[in-house]
N, C-alpha and C positions, 0 to 999 in steps of 0.2 A: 504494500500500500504506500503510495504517496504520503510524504509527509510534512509535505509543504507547499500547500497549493492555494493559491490567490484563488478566491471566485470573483472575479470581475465582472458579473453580471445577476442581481439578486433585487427582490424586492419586498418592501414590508407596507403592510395600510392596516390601520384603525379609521374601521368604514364610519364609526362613529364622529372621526373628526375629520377623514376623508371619502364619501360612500364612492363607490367603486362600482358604476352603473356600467360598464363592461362588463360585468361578472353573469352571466346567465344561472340563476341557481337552478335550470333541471340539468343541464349539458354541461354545464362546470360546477355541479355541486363540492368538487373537492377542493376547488379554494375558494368555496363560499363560504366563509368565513377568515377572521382576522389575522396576521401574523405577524407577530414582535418579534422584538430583539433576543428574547426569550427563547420563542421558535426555533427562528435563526442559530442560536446556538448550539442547541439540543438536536437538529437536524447537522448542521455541519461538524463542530468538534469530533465527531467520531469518524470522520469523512477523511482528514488530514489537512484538512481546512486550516487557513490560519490565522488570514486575512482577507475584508471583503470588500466591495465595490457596491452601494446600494441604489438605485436606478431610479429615477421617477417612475409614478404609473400612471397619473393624470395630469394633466395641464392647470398647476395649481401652485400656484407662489407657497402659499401655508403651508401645503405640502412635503414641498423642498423648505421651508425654513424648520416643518418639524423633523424631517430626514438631519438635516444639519445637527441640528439638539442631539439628535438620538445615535449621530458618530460622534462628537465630541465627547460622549457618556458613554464609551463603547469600546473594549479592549480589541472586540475582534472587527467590527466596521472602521475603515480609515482611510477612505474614500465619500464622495456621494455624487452620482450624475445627475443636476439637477434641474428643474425645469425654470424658465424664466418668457414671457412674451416677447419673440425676436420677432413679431412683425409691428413691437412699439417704436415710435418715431425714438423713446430714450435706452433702449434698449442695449446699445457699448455700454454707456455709459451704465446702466446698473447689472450688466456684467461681471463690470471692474468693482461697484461695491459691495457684490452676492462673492466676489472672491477675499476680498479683502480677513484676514485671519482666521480663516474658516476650516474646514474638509474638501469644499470642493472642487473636485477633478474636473469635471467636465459639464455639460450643459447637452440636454436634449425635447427634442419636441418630435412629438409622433406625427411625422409625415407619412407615415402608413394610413392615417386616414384621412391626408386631405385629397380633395378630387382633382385639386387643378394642377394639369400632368405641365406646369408653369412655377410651380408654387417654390421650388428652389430655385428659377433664376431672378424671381422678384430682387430690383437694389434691396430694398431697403431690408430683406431677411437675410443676401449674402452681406451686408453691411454689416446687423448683429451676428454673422458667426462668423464673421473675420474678426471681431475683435476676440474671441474667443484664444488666438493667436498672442493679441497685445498683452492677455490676461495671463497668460500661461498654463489654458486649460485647454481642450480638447472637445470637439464634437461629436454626439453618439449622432448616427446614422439609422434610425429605425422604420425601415422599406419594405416594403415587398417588389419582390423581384422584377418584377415590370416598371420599377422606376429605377433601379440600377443604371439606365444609362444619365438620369437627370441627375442623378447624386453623382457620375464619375465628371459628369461636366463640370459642376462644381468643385469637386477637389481640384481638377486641372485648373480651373480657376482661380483659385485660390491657395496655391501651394504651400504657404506660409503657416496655412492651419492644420493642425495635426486630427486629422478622423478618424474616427472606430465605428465599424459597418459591425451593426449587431445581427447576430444570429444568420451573418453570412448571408442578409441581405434573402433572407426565407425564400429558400429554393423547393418548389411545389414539389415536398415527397410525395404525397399522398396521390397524386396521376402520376407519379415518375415519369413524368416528361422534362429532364433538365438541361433539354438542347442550348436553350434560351438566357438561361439561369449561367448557364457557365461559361458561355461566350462571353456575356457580358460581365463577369466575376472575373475573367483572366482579365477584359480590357479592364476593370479597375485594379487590378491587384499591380498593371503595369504604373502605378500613381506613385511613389515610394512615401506619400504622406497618409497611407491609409493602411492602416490594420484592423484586423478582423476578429470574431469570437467566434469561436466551439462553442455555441451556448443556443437553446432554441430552438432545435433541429426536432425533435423526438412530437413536439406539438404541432409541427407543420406536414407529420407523417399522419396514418391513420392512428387515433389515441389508444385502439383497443388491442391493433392488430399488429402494428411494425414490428419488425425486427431489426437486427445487424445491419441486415441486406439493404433495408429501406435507408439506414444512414450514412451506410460506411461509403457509396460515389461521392460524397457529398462531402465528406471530412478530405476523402484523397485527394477529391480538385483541390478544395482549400490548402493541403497541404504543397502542392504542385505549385499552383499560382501565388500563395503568398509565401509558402516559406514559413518553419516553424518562427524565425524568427520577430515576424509577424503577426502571429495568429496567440492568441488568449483562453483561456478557458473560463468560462461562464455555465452557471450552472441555471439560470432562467425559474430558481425557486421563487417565491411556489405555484406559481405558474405552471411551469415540470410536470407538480404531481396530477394535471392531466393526463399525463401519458405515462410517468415513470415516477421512483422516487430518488430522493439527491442525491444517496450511495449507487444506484445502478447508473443514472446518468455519467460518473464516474466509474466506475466501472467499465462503463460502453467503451469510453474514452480511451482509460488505460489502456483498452484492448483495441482499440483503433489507432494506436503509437506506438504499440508494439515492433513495427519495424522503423523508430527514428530511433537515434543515438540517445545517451545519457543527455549531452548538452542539448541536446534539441526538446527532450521530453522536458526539461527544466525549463527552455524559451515558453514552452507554451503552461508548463503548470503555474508557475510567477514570476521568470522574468520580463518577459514583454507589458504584461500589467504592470510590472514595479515602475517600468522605467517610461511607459507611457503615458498615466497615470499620475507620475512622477509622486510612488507609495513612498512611505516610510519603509525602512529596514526591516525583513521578520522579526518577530519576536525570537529571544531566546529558546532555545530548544532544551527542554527539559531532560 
C-alpha cells in the first residue's frame, strides 16, 4: 500500500449551510447526505492518504470561505480549490484578496454546465483566470469532453496560467466511444501549462457495472499524452461512492501503474500535486 498519497481532488458540504441541489436522492442516494472533515478522515487515513486538496461543489463564495475555515483547522486538508465569480467586472482583483494568507491553491467554476460553447473565450472570464497566474494559484478545469477543445484554446492563450483538467476532462466511458475524447486530450496534453487528475473516471462509467476494462484506455492515454509527471491522483470522494468506495478507487489505480517506475508512481501519488498546488511538505512519517 501506498503510503503517501496527496488526494488532490475531494469534496465536503453541510447541505444545511450549503444545500446541494445537484444531488438526486433516488439515483444518488449514497451521497445524499453530509460529509465532514470527520468523514474525510475516517475514509482516507486508512487509505495512505496524507494530504488533501478540497474542491468547491457549488458556485458559492460562503462556500469557499467555509472550505477555507475548515483547512486552516485541518491536519490532513492543506489545500482548497475554491470558487469565486470570474465573470464579475472585480473579479482579479478579489482573487488577489481570496489569496491573501489563506489555503488556497486554486480557483474553479463549473463550466460543465454552462451552455455557451463561447463561455471560455469571453474577455472578461479569460481576464479573471489570468490573474489567477499574478496570484500564484492555478485553475481547475471542470469539462466534459466536448469542450476540451474551448478549454485547450485557452490554455494556448494564456500560457502564463498554470491548469488542472479534472477528471481528465470526463471521457464518455459509459458508450466507450473515446475517438473524440482523446484526440482532443493529446492536442491538450501538447500545452506544457496543463496537468491532469486520475480522479473521476469510475462515475463517468456505468455506476453499477464497470470494470478494469471500462477505465484502464482511459488512464493509459493519460499516461501517454501527459506523462506521469503531469498527471495527479484524485480520489473525487464522495462523489466516488457512486460507483466505488475510496480504498478501491485506489486500489484501481495502484493497479493501473503497475507498469510505471518507482519515480513515476510517486509523480503521480504526490508529487505533481505538491508542487502544483505549490502543498506544504508531508507530514512526518510515523
Amino acid at each position: 500500500m501506498e503510503t503517501d498519497i496527496v488526494d488532490a481532488h475531494h469534496h465536503l458540504w453541510d447541505r444545511s449551510r450549503h444545500p446541494q441541489p445537484w444531488i438526486d436522492p433516488h439515483s444518488m442516494s449514497a451521497i445524499d447526505a453530509d460529509f465532514g472533515p470527520a468523514d474525510l478522515a475516517a475514509a482516507a487515513r486508512a487509505t495512505g492518504v496524507t494530504q488533501t486538496v478540497v474542491v468547491q461543489a457549488i458556485h458559492s463564495a460562503a462556500e469557499t470561505a467555509d472550505l477555507l475555515d475548515t483547512a486552516a483547522a485541518s491536519d490532513l486538508i492543506v489545500g482548497v480549490v475554491g470558487w469565486l465569480d470570474i465573470t464579475a467586472d472585480d473579479a482579479p482583483q478579489a482573487i488577489q484578496k481570496m489569496t491573501a494568507g489563506g489555503s488556497l491553491v486554486g480557483v474553479r467554476h463549473l463550466v460543465q454546465g454552462e451552455s455557451d460553447p463561447a463561455f471560455l473565450d469571453r474577455t472578461a472570464i479569460r481576464r479573471a483566470i489570468a490573474a489567477t497566474a499574478d496570484a500564484g494559484i492555478v485553475f481547475d478545469l471542470v469539462i466534459r469532453h466536448h469542450q476540451l477543445p474551448a478549454a485547450t484554446r485557452l490554455a494556448a492563450d494564456l500560457p502564463q496560467v498554470s491548469f488542472v483538467l479534472d477528471h481528465l476532462g470526463k471521457p464518455p466511458l459509459a458508450d466507450g466511444d473515446l475517438h473524440d475524447w482523446a484526440r482532443d486530450l493529446r492536442t491538450m496534453a501538447g500545452l506544457p501549462n496543463v496537468t491532469a487528475k486520475l480522479s473521476g473516471l469510475v462515475t463517468e462509467a456505468d455506476w453499477r457495472t464497470w470494470t478494469r476494462r471500462d477505465v484502464e484506455p482511459a488512464v493509459a492515454h493519460a499516461l501517454e499524452v501527459f506523462g506521469p509527471d503531469r498527471l495527479m491522483f484524485g480520489s473525487d470522494w464522495p462523489v466516488c461512492l457512486l460507483a466505488t468506495t475510496y480504498q478501491r478507487w485506489i486500489d484501481l489505480v495502484a493497479e493501473l501503474l503497475t507498469g510505471c517506475s518507482e519515480s513515476e508512481r510517486r509523480a503521480i501519488w504526490h508529487q505533481t500535486a505538491r508542487r502544483i498546488y505549490r502543498l506544504p511538505p508531508p507530514p512526518p512519517q510515523s
